[in-house]
N, CA, C and O of each residue as an XYZ file, in Angstrom:
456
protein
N       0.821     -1.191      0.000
C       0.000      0.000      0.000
C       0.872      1.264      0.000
O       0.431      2.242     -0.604
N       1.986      1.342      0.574
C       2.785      2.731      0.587
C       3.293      2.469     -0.552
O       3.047      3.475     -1.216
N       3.902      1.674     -1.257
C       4.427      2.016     -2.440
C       3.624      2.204     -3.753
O       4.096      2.495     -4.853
N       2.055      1.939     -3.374
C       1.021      2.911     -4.337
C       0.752      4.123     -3.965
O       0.105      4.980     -4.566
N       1.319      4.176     -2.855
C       0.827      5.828     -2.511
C       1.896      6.333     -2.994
O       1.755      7.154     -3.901
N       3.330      5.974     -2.508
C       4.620      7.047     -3.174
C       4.738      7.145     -4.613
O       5.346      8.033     -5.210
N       3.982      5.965     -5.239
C       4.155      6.099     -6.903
C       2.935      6.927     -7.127
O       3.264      7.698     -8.029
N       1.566      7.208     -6.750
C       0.943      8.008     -6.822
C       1.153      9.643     -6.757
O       0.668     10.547     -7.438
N       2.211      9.643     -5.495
C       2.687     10.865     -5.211
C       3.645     11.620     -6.258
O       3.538     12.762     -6.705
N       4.848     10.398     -6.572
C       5.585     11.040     -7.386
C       4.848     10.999     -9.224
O       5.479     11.338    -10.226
N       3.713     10.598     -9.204
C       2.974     10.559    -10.491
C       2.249     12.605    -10.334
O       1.977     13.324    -11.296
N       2.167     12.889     -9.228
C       1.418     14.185     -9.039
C       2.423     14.927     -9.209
O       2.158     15.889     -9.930
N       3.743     14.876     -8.755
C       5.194     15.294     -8.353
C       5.378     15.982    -10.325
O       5.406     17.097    -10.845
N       5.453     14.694    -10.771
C       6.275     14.305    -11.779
C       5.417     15.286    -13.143
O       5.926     15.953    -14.044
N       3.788     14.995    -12.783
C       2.623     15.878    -13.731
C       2.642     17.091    -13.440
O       2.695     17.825    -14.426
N       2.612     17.726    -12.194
C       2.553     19.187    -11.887
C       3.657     19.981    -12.148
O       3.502     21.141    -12.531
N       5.079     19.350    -11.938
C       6.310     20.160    -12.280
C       6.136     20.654    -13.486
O       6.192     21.851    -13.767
N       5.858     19.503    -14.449
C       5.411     19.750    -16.085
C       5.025     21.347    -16.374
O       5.476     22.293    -17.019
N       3.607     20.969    -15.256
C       2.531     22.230    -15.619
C       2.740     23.405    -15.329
O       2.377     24.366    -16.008
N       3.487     23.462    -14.049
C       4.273     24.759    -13.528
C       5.469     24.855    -14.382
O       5.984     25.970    -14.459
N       5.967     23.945    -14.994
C       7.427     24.631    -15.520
C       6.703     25.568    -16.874
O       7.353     26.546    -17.241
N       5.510     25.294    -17.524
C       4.874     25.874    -18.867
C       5.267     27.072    -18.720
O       6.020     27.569    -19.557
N       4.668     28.053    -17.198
C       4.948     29.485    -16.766
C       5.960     30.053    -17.170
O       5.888     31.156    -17.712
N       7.219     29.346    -16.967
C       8.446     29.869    -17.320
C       8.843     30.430    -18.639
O       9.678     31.331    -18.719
N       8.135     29.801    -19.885
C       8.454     30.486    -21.074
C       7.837     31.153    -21.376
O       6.812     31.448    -20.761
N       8.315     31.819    -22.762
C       7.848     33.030    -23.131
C       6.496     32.111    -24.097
O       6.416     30.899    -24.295
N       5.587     33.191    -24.542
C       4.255     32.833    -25.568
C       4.518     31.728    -26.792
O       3.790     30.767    -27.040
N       5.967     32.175    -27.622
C       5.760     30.960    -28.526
C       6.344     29.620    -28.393
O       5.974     28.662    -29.071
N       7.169     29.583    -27.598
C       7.915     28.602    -26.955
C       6.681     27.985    -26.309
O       6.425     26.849    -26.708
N       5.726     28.588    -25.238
C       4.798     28.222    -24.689
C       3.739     27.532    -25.306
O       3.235     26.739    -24.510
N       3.109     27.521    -26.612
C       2.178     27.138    -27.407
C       2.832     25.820    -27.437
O       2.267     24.941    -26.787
N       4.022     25.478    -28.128
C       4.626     24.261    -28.445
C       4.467     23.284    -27.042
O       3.643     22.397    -26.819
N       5.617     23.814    -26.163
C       5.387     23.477    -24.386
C       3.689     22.893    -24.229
O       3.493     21.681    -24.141
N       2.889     23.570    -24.212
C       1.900     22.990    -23.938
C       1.255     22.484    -24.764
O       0.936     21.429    -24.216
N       0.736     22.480    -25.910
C       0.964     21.317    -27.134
C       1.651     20.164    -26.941
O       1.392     19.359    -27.836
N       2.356     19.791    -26.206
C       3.308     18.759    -26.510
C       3.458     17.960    -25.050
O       3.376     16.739    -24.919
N       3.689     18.898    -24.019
C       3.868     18.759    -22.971
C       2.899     18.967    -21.790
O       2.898     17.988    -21.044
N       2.259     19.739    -21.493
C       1.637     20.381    -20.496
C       0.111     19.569    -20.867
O      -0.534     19.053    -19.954
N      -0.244     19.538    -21.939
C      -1.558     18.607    -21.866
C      -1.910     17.399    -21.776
O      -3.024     16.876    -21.794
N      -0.390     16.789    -21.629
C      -0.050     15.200    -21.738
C      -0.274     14.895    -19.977
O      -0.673     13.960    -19.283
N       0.304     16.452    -19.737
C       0.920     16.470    -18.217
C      -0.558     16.769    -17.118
O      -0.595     16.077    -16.100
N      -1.694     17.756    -17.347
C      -2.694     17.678    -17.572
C      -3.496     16.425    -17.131
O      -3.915     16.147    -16.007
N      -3.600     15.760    -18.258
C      -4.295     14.216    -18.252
C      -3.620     13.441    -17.160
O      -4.302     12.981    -16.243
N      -2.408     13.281    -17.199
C      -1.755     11.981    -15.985
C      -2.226     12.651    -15.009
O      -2.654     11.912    -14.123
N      -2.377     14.251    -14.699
C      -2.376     14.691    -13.313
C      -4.047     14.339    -12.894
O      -4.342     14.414    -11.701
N      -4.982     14.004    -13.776
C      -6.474     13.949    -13.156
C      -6.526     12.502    -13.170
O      -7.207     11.869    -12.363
N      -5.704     11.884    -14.216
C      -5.476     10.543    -13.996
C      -5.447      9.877    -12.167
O      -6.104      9.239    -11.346
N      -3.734     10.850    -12.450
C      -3.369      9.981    -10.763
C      -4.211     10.377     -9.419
O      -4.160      9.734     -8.371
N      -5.180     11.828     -9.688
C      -6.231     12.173     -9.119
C      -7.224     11.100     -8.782
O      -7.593     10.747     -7.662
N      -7.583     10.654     -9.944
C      -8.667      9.496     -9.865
C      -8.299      8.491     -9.601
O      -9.183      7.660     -9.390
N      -6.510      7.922     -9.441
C      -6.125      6.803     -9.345
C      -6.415      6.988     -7.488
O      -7.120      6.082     -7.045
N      -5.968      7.993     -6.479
C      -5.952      8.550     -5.719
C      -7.220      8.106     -5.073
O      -7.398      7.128     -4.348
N      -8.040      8.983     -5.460
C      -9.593      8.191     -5.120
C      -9.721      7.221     -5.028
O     -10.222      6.767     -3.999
N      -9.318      6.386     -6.102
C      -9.923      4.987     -6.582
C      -9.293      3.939     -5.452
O      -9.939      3.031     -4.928
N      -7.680      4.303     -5.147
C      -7.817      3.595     -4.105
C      -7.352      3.974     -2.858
O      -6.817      3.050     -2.246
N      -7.386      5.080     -2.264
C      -7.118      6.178     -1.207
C      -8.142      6.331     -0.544
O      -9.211      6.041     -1.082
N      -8.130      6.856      0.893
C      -9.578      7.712      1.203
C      -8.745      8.891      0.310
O      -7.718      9.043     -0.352
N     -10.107      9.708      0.846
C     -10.434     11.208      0.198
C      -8.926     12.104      0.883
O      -7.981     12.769      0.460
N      -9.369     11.686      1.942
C      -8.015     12.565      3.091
C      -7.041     12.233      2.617
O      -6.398     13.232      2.294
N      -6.232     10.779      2.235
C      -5.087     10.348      1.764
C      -4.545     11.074      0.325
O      -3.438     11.511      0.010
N      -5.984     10.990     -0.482
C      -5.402     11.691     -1.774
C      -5.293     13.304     -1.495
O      -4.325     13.948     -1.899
N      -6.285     13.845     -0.827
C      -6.415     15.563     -0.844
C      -4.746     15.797     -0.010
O      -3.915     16.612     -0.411
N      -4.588     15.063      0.954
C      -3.328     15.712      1.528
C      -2.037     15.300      0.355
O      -1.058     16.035      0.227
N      -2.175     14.305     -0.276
C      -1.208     14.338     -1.263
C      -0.971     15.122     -2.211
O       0.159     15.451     -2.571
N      -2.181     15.548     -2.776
C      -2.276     17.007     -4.100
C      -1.745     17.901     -3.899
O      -0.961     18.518     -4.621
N      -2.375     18.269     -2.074
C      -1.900     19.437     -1.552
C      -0.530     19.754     -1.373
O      -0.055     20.828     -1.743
N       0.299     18.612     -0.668
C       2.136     18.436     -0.498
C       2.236     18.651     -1.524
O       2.658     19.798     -1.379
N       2.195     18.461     -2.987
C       2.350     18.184     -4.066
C       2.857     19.460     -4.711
O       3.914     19.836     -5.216
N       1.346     20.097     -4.419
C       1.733     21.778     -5.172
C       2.090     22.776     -4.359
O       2.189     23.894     -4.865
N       2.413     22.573     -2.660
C       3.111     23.253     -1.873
C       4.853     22.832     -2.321
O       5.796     23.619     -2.402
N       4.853     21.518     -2.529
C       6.389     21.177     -2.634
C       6.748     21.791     -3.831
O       7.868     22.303     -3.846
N       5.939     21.878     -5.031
C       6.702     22.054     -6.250
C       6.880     23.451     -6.286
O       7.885     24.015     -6.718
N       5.666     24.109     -5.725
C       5.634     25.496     -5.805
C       6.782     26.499     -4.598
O       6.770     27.711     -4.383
N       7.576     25.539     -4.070
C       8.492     25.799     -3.078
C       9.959     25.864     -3.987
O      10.835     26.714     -4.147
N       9.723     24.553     -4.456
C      11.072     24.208     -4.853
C      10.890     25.498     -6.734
O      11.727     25.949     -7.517
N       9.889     25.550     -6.675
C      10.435     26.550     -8.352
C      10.605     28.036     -7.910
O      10.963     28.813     -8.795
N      10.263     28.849     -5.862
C      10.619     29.894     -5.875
C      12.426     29.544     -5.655
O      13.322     30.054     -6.329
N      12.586     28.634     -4.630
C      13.880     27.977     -4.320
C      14.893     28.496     -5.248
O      15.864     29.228     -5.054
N      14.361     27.857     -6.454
C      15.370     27.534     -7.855
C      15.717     29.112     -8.252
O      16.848     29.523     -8.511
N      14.212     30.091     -8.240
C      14.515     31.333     -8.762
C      15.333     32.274     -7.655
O      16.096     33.172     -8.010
N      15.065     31.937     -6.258
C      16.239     32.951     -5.348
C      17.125     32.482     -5.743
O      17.328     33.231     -6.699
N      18.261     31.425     -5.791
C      19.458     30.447     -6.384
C      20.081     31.367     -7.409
O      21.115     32.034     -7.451
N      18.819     31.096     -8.411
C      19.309     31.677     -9.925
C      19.627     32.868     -9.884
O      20.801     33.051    -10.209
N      19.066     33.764     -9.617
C      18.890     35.326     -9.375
C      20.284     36.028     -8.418
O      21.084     36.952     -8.565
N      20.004     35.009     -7.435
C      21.238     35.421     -5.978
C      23.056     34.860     -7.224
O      24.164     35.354     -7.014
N      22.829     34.042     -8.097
C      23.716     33.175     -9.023
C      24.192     34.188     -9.554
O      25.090     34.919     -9.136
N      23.442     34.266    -10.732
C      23.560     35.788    -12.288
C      23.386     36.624    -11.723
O      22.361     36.403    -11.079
N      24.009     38.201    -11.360
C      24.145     38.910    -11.738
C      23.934     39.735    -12.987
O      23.905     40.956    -12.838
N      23.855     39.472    -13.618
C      23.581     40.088    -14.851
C      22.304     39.444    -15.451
O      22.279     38.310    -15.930
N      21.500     40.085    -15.392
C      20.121     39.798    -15.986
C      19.849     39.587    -17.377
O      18.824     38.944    -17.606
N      20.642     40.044    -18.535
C      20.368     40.325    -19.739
C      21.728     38.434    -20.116
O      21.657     37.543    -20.962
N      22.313     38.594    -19.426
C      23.208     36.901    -19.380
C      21.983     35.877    -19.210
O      22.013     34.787    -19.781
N      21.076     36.207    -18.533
C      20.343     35.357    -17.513
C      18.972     35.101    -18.619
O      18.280     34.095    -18.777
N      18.919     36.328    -19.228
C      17.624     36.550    -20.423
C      18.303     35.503    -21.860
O      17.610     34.677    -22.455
N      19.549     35.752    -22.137
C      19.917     34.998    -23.252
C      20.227     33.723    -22.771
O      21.304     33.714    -23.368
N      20.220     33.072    -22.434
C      20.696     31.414    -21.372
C      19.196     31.038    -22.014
O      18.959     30.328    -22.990
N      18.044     31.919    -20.936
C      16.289     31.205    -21.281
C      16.411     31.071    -22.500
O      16.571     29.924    -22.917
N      16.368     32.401    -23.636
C      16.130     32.212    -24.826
C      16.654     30.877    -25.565
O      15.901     30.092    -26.141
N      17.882     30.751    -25.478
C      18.451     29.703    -25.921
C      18.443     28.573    -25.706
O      18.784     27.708    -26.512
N      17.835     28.290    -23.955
C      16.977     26.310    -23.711
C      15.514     26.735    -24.847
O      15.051     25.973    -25.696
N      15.062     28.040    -24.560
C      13.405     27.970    -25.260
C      13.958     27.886    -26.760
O      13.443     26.799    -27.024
N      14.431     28.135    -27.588
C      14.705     27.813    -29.188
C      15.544     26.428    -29.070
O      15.717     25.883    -30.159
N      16.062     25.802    -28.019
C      16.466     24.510    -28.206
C      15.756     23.274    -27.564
O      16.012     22.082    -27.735
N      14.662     23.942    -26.668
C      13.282     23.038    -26.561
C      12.612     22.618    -28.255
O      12.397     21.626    -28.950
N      12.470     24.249    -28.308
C      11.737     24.363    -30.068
C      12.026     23.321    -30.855
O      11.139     22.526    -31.168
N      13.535     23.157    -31.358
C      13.884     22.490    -32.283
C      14.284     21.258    -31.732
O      14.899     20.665    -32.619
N      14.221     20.306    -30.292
C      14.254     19.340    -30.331
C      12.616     18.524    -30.643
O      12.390     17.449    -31.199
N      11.606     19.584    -30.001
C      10.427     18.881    -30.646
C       9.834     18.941    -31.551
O       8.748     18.396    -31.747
N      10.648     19.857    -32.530
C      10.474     19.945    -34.155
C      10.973     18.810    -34.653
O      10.270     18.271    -35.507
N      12.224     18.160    -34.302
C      13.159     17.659    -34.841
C      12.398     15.928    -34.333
O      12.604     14.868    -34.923
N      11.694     16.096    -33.339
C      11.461     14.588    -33.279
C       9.777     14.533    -34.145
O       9.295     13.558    -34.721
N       9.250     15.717    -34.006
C       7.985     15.412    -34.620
C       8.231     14.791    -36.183
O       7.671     13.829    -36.709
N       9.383     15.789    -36.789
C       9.697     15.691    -38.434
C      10.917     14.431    -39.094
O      11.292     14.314    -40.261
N      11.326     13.608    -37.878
C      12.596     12.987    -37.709
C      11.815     11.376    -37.557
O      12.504     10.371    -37.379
């Protein structure tokens, strides 16, 4: 039984990071991101919702959702004091994003057309 709950957990863990990481890019990067990613991410997350229910009480799954998007939503301010307290230079820090977001782009160009 705990190791359906921790695979449940890290199934919420694993779907929500997805959905919160979408925020991070800019609009056209973002269309693709969630096209591709975020609605896949979406579905598993009401999935493991209902998996939750299905064999959880109510309390077992609600306190899990909840850790879930307190933890992730901890660990992505975490990452941004880190980053920020890191770079110094903001416009370094602006071309770094640009360049994972156009090399997100073209790896899921490259597997859609590949």
């Amino acid at each position: 039984m705990i190791i359906k709950y921790i695979g449940f957990l890290f199934t919420l863990l694993w779907s929500y990071s997805f959905i919160k990481s979408q925020s991070i890019f800019k609009k056209g990067s973002g269309i693709l991101i969630t096209l591709f990613v975020t609605n896949v991410s979406w579905i598993t997350l009401i999935a493991a919702c209902f998996y939750g229910l299905k064999n959880f009480s109510i309390y077992q799954t609600i306190l899990g959702i909840i850790l879930i998007i307190i933890l992730v939503n901890l660990a992505f301010a975490r990452v941004n004091l880190f980053i920020n307290s890191k770079i110094n230079n903001k416009s370094k820090l602006l071309k770094i994003k640009t360049f994972i977001e156009y090399l997100i782009i073209f790896v899921i160009v490259y597997y859609i057309f590949n």
